[in-house]
N, C-alpha and C positions, 0 to 999 in steps of 0.2 A: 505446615505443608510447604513450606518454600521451597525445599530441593523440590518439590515438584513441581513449582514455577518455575527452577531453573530447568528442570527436564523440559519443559513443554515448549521455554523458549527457543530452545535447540532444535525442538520437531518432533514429530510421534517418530518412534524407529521404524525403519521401514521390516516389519515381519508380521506375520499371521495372528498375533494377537496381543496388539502394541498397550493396550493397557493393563493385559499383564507382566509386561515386561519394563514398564514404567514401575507399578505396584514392585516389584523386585528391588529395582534401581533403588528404592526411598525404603525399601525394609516396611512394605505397608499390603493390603489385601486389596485386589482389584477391587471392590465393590465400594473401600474406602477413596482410592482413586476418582471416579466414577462419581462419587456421590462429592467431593469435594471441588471437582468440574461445574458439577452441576449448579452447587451453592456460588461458584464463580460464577454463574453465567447470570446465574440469578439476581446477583449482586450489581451487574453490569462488568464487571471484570471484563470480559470478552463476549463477545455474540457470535463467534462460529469458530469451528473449530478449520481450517479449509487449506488449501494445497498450493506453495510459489511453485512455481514451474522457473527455472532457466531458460528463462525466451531467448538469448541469445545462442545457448547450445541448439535449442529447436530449431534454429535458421533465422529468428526471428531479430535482425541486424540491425534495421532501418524503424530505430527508435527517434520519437518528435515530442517533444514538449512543447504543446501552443501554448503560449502566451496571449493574454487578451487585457486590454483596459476598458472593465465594463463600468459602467457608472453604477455606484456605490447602492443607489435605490433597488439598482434590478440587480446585483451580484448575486443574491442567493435564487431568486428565480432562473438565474443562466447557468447557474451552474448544476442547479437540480437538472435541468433540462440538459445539461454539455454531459453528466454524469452518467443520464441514462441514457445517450446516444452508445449508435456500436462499435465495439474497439475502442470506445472511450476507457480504458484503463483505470485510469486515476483524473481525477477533477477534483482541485480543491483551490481556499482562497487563502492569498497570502496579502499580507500591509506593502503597500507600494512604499517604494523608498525617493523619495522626489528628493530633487530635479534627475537624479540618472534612470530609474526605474520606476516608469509608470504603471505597471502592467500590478495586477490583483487578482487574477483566476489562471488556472494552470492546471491543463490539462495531457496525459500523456496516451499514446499510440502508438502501439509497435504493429510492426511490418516486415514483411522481409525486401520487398525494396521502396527506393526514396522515394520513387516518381508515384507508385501507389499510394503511399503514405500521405502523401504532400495532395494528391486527386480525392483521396478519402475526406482528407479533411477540410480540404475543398468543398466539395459536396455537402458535408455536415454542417459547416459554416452557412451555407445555400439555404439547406433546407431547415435549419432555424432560424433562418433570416435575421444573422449574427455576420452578416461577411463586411457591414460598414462599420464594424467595430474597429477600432484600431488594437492591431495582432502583429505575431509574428513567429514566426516556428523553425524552434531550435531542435536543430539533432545531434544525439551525441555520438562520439567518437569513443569512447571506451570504456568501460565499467570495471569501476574500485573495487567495490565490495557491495553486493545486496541480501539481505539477511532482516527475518522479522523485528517486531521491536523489543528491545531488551528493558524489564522493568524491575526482575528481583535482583540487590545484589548480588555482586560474583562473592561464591564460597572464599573467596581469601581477603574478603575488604573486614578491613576491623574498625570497628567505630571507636573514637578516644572521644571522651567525656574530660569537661575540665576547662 
């Protein structure tokens, strides 16, 4: 069932009855679809099936990634708690890179303008009584490419042995 990792990495199609129209795509019977999902989900594969939205198309411009340098002991407790604050986006922890980059928790916030964004997260900071942390909140200026994440190979990679 790989082509239908590669379908699924791509996105259900947007029409009235997208797993049968997957089933088609792989030469396979919706219920075989469906029931192969399922054994993924099962498996840990993936836990939801759910929907990117273009937040920039939406109006939604005024994107921030805060950065924080949380002491190492409480990183997963802070970020449990950054995670499920609102409009917290994304929250997750990454290896500081010393001496240029201190920072190990990153969290993102979209907005449609800066000064909101920048008062929200103000506020969030506040009210987790997280604002003596040392922070700091980058916004971006333009978006490459955003796209789910890709894990079956692509149909034309050939593996050599030898």
């Amino acid at each position: 069932m790989l082509d239908l990792r590669q379908c699924l990495e791509r996105g259900l199609p947007v029409v009235k009855r997208p797993y049968d129209d997957l089933a088609e795509r792989i030469g396979a019977h919706h219920d075989q679809v469906l029931q192969q999902m399922q054994q993924w989900q099962e498996q840990g594969l993936f836990r939801r099936v759910g929907l990117v939205l273009n937040h920039r198309a939406l109006g939604f411009v005024a994107n921030a990634m805060l950065v924080l340098d949380v002491p190492d002991a409480l990183v997963d407790e802070v970020g449990t708690r950054l995670g499920r604050a609102p409009r917290v986006n994304l929250c997750y922890q990454r290896p500081r890179r010393l001496p240029l980059w201190r920072y190990n928790l990153f969290c993102m916030v979209h907005g449609r303008e800066r000064d909101e964004v920048t008062a929200h997260i103000r506020a969030v900071l506040e009210q987790q009584q997280l604002s003596d942390l040392p922070h700091h909140l980058l916004f971006s200026t333009c978006a490459y490419k955003q796209c789910g994440g890709r894990f079956a190979p692509p149909p034309s990679q050939v593996w050599a042995h030898g």
